[in-house]
C-alpha positions in Angstrom: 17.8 2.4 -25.2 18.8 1.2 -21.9 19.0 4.6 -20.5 15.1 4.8 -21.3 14.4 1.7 -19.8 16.4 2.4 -16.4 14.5 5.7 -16.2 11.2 3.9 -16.6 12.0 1.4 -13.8 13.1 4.5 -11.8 9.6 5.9 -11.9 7.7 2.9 -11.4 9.8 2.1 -8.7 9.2 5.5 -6.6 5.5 5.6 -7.7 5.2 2.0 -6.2 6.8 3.4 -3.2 4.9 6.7 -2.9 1.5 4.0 -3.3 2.9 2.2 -0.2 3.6 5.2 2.1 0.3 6.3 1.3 -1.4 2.8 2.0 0.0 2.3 5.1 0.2 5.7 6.5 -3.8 5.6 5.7 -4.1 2.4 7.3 -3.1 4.0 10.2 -5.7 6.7 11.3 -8.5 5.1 11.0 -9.6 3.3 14.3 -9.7 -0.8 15.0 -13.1 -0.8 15.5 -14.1 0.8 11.9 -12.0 -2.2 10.2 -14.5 -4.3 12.3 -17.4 -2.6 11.2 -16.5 -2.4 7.8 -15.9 -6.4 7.9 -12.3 -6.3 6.8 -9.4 -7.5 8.0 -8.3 -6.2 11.0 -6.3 -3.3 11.3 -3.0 -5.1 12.9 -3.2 -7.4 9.9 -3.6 -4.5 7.1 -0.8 -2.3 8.9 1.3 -5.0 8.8 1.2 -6.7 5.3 1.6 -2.5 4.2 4.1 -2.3 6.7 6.0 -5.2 5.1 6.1 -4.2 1.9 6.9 -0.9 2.6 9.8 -2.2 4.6 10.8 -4.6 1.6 10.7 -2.2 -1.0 13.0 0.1 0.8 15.5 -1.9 2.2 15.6 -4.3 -1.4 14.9 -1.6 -4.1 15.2 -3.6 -7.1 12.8 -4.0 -10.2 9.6 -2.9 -9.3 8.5 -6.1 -11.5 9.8 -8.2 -8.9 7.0 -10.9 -7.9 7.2 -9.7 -4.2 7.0 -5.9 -5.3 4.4 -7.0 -7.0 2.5 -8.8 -4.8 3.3 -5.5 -1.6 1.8 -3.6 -4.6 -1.4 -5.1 -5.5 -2.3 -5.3 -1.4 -1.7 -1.6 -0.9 -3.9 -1.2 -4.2 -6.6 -3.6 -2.7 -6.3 -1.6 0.4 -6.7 1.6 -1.6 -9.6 0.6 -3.7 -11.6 -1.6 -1.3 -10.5 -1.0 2.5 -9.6 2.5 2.6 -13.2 3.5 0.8 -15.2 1.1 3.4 -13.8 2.5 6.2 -14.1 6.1 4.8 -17.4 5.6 4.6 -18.1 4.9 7.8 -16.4 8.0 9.1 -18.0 11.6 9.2 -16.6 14.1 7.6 -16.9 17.5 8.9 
C-alpha cells in the first residue's frame, strides 16, 4: 500500500517539476514589452515567482502536496493558462 502511494507522490512530484521548467523557461523568450502589451505582470515579476518555485521545488523536494508546492504550482498553471496564451497571441508565428 505504501509502495503505491510513494510511487504516486513520485510522479506528481516530477510532473509538478517538469510544469515548472516549462513555465519559467516559457516566461523567458518572450520580450518585456509583450508582457506590457498583453497587460500582465511584468516579465521580471513572472520569471521570478517561476523562478522561485522552481528553485524551491528542487532544492526542498518533498510532498508535492506541500502548501508552498502548491501554491509555485498553481502560478506556473496561471502562467500557462492565462499569461503564456496572451502573450502568444500577440506574437506572429511564421
Amino acid at each position: 500500500m505504501f509502495e503505491i502511494q510513494g510511487t504516486v507522490l513520485l510522479i506528481a512530484l516530477l510532473a509538478s517539476i517538469l510544469v515548472k521548467i516549462f513555465a519559467f523557461v516559457s516566461s523567458l523568450m518572450y520580450s518585456r514589452e509583450s508582457y506590457t502589451a498583453a497587460n500582465k505582470l511584468t516579465k521580471p515579476a513572472w520569471c521570478a515567482i517561476l523562478g522561485v518555485g522552481l528553485v524551491w521545488t528542487l532544492i526542498f523536494p518533498g510532498s508535492p502536496i506541500n502548501l508552498i508546492n502548491l501554491v509555485f504550482l498553481i502560478a506556473a498553471f496561471v502562467y500557462l493558462a492565462d499569461v503564456r496564451p496572451a502573450l502568444a497571441g500577440l506574437t506572429r508565428r511564421r
